[in-house]
Structure formats: C-alpha cells, structure tokens
C-alpha positions in Angstrom: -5.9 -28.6 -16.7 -5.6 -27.0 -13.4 -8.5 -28.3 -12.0 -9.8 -26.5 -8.8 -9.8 -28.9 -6.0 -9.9 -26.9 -2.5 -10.6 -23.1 -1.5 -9.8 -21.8 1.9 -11.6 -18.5 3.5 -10.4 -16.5 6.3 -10.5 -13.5 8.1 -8.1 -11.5 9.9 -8.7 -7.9 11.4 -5.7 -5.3 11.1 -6.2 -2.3 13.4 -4.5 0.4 12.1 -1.0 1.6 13.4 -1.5 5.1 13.4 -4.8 7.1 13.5 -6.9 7.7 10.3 -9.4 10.8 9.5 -10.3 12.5 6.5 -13.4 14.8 6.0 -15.9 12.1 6.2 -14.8 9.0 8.2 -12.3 7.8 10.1 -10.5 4.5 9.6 -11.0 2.0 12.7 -10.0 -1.0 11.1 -9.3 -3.4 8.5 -11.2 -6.6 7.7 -9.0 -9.0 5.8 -11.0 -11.6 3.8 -8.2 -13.9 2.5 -8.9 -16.9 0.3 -6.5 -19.6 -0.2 -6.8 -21.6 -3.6 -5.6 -25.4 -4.4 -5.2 -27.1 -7.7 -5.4 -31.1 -8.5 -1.5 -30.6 -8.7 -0.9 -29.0 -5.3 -0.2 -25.9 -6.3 -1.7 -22.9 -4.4 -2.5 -19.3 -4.9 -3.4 -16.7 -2.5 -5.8 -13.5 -2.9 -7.6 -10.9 -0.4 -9.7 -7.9 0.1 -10.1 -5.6 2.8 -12.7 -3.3 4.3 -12.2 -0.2 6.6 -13.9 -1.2 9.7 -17.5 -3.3 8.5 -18.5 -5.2 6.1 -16.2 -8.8 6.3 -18.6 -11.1 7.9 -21.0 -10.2 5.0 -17.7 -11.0 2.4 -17.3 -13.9 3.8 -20.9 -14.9 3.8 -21.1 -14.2 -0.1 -17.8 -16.1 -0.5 -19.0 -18.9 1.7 -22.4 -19.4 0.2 -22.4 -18.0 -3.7 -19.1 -17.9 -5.1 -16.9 -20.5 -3.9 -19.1 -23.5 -4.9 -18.8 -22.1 -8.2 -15.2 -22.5 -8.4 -15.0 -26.6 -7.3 -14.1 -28.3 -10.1 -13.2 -25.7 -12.5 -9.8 -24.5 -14.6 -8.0 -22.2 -12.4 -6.2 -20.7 -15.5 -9.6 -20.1 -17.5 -9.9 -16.7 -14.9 -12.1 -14.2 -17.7 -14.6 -17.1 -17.4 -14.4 -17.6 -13.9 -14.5 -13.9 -12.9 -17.9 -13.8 -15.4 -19.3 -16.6 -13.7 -19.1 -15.3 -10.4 -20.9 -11.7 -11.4 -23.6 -13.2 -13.1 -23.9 -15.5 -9.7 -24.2 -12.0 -8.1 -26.0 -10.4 -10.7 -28.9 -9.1 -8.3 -26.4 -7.7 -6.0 -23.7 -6.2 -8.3 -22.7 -4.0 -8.9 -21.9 -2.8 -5.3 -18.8 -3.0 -2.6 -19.3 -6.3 -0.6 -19.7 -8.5 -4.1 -17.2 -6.9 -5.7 -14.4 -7.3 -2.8 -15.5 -11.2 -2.4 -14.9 -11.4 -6.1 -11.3 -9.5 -5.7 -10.5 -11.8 -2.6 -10.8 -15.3 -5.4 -9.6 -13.3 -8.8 -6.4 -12.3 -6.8 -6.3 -15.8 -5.5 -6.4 -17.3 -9.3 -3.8 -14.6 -10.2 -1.5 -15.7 -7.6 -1.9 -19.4 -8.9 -1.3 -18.5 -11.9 1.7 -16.8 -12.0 3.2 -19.6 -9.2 2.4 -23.0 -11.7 3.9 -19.8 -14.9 6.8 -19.4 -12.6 6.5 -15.6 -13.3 5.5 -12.5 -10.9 2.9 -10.6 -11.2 4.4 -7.9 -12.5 5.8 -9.7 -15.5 2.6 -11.9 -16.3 0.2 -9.0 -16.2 2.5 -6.9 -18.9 6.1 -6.1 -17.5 6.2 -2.3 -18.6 8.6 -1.2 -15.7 10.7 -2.3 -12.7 10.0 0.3 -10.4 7.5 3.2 -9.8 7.4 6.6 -7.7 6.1 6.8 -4.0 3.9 8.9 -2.4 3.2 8.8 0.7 -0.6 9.4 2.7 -0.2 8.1 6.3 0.9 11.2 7.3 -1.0 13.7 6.2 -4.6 12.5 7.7 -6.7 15.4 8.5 -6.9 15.3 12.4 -3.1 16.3 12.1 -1.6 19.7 13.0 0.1 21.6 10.1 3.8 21.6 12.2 3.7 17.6 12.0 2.2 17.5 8.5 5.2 19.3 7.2 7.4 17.1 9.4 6.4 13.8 8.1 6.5 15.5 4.7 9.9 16.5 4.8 11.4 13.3 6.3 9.6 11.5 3.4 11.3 13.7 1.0 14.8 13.1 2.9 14.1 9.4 1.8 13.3 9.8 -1.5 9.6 10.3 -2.0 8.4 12.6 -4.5 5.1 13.4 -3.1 2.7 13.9 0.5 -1.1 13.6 0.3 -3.0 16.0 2.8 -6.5 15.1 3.6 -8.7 18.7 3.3 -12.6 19.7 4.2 -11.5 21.5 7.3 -14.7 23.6 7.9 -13.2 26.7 6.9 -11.4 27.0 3.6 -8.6 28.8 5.3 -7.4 26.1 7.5 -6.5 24.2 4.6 -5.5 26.9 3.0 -2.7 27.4 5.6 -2.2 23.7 5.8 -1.0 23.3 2.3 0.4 26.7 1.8 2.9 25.7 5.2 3.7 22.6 3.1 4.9 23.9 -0.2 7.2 26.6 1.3 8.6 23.6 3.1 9.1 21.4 0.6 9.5 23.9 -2.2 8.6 23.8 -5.6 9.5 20.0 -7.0 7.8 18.1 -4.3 4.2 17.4 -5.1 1.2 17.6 -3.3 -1.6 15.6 -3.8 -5.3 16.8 -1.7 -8.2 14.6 -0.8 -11.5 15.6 -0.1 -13.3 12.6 0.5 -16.2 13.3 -1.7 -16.9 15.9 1.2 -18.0 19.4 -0.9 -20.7 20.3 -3.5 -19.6 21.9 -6.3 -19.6 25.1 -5.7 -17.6 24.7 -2.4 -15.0 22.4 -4.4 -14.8 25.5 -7.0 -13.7 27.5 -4.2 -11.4 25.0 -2.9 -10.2 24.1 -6.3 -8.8 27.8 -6.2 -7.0 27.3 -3.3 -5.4 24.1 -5.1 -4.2 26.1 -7.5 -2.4 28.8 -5.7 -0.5 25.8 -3.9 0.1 24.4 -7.4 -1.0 20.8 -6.1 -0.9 17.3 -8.4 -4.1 17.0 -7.9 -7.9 17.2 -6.3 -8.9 13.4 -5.3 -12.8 12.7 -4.3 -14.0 16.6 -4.6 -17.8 15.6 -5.2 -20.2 12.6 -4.5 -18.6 9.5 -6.3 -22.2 9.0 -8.4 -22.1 12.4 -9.7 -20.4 12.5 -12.7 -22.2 15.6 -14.7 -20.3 17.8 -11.4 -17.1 16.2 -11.7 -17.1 17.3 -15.4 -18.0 21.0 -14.7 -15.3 21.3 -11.7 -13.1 19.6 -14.1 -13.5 21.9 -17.1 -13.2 24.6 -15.2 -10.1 24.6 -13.0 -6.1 23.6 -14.0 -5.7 21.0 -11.0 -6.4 17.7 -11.8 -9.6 16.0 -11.0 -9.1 11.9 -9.5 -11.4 9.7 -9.0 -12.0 6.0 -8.8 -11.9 4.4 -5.6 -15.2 4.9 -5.0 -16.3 3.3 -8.1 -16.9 -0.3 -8.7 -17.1 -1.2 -12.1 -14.9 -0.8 -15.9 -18.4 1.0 -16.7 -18.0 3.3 -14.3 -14.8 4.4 -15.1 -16.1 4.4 -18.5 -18.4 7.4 -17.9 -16.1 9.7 -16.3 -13.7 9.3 -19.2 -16.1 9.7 -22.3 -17.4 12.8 -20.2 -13.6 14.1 -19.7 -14.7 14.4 -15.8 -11.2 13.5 -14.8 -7.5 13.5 -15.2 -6.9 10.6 -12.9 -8.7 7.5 -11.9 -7.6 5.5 -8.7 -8.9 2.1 -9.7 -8.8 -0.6 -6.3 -8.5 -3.8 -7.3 -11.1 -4.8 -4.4 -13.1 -2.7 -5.3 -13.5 -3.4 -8.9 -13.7 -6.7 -8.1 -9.9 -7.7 -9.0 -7.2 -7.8 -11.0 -9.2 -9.0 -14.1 -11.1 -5.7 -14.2 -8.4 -3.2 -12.7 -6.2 -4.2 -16.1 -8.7 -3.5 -18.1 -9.6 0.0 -16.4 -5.9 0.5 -16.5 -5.5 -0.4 -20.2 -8.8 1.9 -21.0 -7.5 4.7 -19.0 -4.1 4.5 -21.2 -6.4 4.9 -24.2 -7.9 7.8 -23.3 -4.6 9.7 -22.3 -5.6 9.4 -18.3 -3.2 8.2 -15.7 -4.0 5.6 -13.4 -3.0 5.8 -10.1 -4.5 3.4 -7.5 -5.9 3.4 -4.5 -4.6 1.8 -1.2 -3.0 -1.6 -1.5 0.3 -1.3 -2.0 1.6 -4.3 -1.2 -0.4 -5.7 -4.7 -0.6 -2.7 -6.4 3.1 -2.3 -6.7 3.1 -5.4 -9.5 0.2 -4.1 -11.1 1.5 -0.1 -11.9 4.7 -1.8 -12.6 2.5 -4.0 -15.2 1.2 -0.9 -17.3 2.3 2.0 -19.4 0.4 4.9 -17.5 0.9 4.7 -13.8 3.0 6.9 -12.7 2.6 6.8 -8.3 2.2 4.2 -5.9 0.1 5.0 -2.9 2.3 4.6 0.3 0.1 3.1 2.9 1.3 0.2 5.5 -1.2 -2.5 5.4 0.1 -6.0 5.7 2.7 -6.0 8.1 0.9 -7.9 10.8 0.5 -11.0 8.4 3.4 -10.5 5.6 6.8 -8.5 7.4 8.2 -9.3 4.7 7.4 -5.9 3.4 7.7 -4.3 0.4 10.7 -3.5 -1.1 11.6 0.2 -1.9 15.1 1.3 -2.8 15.3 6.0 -2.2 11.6 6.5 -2.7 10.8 4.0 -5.5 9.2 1.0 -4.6 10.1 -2.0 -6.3 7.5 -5.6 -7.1 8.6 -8.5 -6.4 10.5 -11.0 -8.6 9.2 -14.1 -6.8 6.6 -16.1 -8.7 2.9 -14.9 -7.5 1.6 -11.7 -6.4 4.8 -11.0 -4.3 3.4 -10.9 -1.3 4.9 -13.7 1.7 2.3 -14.4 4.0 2.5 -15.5 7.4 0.2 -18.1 8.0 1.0 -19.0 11.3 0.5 -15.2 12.2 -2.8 -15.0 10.0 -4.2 -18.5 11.9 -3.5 -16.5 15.3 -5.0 -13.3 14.3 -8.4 -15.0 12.6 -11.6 -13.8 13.5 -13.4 -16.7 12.6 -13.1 -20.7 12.0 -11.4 -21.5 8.4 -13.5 -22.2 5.8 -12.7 -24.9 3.8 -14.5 -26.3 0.6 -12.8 -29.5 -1.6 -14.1 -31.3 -4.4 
C-alpha cells in the first residue's frame, strides 16, 4: 500500500509576461497553490492550481485546515475514494471555485504519484489515445490589442505551425470586432481558424447579433457568450446560429457539464482541471462529452493539459498559454505547431524547486504522519 506519509503546501505568485484583458477582467496575476505528496516508500508526486490574481491564501487555508488531514495515513493509489472524501469534507462549501482548485492542487498531486511509482506518463496512464494534439494559440489576441498587431502575432503563429488564433471580443460597438476579426481572416485566409471569446460579457440578444458577425468571419467557435449559470440562453443562441457554442471553464462540476449537454446548449465544453476540482473529474467530463458527440477542449493549463487531450478520443486543440516558466523552463515540448506530452513518468511537468522556494509567498506547509 502506498500509504500517505507527508503533504507539502506552497505558494508561488506568477505575474504575467505580457498583459491580459478580455471584456470583463483583466489578468494581474497568478496564484500558484502547489502541493507536494510523499508516500511510506519515498516516492513523491506533485500537483497545483492557480488563480488569476485572488483567491490563494483562501486555497491554502482550505488545504491547510480541511483537506490535507484527511489524506495522512491513507492509500495514495485509492484516488476515487480520496477525491470523494475530500468533497464531502467540503460538502457545505462545494460546489464553488476555491474548494474545487484546493481539491485539483492534491488530485493532481496523487496523479503524479501515481504514474511516478507506475513508471508511466500521464498521458499513457490516463488512456494513451494520441501522441500529439493541435495548438492554438490566445496570448496574443487579448482585447486591449490593436487589430495591426492581432494579425501580426496571428500570422507569425501560423509561420510556426499553429492552426488557430483566439481573439478576445465585447468591444462596445459590434463593429470594432467586426473589423478585428474580419482583418484577421483576410490575413490568414481561409484554413486558419479563429476561435472568439466573449467572456460571458453579452445577453442574449447582443450575443445573437454578435453570433452573426461570427458567422460572416466563418469562426471555430463562440467561447463564454452568456452568463456561465444560464444554461436555458446558451441553448437558444445555440439552436439558432451555425458557430459553435463553448463553454466550461466557468463551471465547476461533471453535473454541470451534464446540463449543458442533455440540453444541446453547446458544441464544445472547455473543462479546467482546477476548476473541476482535478483530474479525476476532468476525465470523466471528457469521457461524457465523447458520448454525447461534443469535443472537449480545455481551458488554460497547458503545461498539464497536454497529457490529458493526448489521453482521450475527442480533444482536438490545446490552448497555448505560457504559464510555468518561472518554476518549470523546462517547457513544453511542441514540434511545427503540435505540442507534444511528455514521456517521463508523472504529469510531465519538471519543477524547479529551488526557483519555487525563492518565489514563495508564504512559509511551507508541512503535515507528516
């Protein structure tokens, strides 16, 4: 049995490298709960959330205080039962963000030990359906940037292989995005997709306007039109316009996801496996997607969601978003616009600890048997 005998918390804080806006927020900076898992053998596995700019010290209050003394003690490989225990710890607080990432930050962790003491990536343990997945790329289309250097970035990222830009729209007149994207695709031509996100910034019957505009630039799809909670909306901008709806990473639960697809409110869901609460949960979204003929496409991440798309039949983009090079420069590895998981036993992700003991915001945590 691999018995649970130590768990490590910290906390580092990643400012962005470039500025981030969309239509609602902007992104000032990263929280990075990271919790570091040991067995009675010595082995060790490794798992994180994030925020985008509050919200950590209350993570790591809820890790601190609730879910790690549950975890002392315990078989790391018996995770279904561990990440069960853990919710109905939390039961008066879930379903909601900050439980959910301080669940992700200890499932990824037993994940990680997992597929160290298995030998096996991530990739390979979770299901091993492909060894390399599509690129898109967001970090330069945020909405605070001019259309000249949206179609710049776009272009460059097609010289090196990507297949698709996201542009962030909910400019306050429909035809400044209108320009926006309609500058792009001329650009880039026909083959090169475009994916739009709104943010969850219109009402319906600004999205249906919007959505029209979509379609005239013949975009992949229309990410966060509406209010995350709404899903009756969703289903009525969804029926009645040919660009895909996406949603997800505003959602926190497999139930969730589970209305929007009996009600046919989307064609793409954007599961984050901290915000679902980890990779327990964003298989099973991913696996109940597939049955229902829905792509899943997650959000943010990359450097973890590469194993996991990799992992299933029906994700068919990677989200290209820098987020752990201050703390693992290893990078991840993509070969002309495909990025590829790692082969290395784990999560494939190579921490720096010396760098993430430097950047920490607080005193590690530390709670042994």
């Amino acid at each position: 049995m691999a018995r649970i005998e130590k768990v490590e918390i910290f906390m580092v804080d990643l400012k962005p490298k470039v500025r981030r806006t969309d239509a609602i927020q902007s992104f000032e900076s990263q929280e990075t709960p990271i919790v570091r898992i040991t067995d009675a053998d010595g082995a060790t596995g490794t798992g994180y959330s994030y925020t985008i700019g509050t919200g950590g010290p209350s993570v790591i209050a809820l890790l601190e205080r609730t879910l790690v003394p549950l975890l002392i003690g315990r078989d790391a490989d018996r995770i279904q039962e561990i990440w069960h225990a853990m919710l109905f710890r939390t039961h008066a607080t879930a379903v909601g963000a900050i439980t959910s990432l301080a669940m992700a930050a200890v499932d990824t962790a037993l994940w990680d030990l997992r597929c160290r003491r298995a030998t096996l990536p991530l990739w390979k343990m979770a299901g091993g359906a492909r060894r390399s997945v599509p690129l898109y790329t967001t970090e330069g289309g945020w909405l605070h940037i001019e259309t000249a250097e949206l179609v710049e970035d776009a272009l460059a990222a097609q010289a090196n292989g990507f297949r698709g830009s996201k542009v962030k729209i909910g400019k306050p007149h429909l035809a400044e995005d209108r320009a926006r994207l309609l500058a792009m695709r001329e650009a880039l031509g026909p083959g090169y997709e475009i994916m739009t996100d709104a943010n969850q910034a219109f009402t319906l019957a600004e999205a249906r306007r919007r959505a029209q505009v979509l379609e005239e630039a013949g975009v992949a799809w229309f990410e966060e039109p509406l209010p995350a909670d709404d899903v009756d909306a969703h289903r009525h901008l969804a029926a009645g316009t040919s660009v895909p709806v996406a949603v997800g990473e505003s959602l926190y639960s497999l139930s969730q996801f589970k209305e929007y697809l009996q009600a046919g409110a989307c064609s793409v869901v954007q599961a984050d496996v901290a915000r679902v609460g980890g990779i327990t949960p964003w298989l099973k979204i991913a696996h109940l997607a597939e049955a229902h003929n829905v792509a899943i496409c997650p959000h943010f991440l990359m450097e973890l969601h590469v194993s996991l798309v990799c992992a299933v039949e029906n994700a068919p983009w990677l989200e290209y978003i820098p987020q752990l090079d201050l703390i693992a420069p290893e990078g991840m590895r993509i070969e002309n616009g495909q990025a590829l998981p790692s082969d290395a036993p784990g999560l494939g992700i190579a921490w720096d600890w010396d760098e993430i003991l430097a950047r920490g915001v607080m005193t590690p945590i530390a709670l042994a048997a």
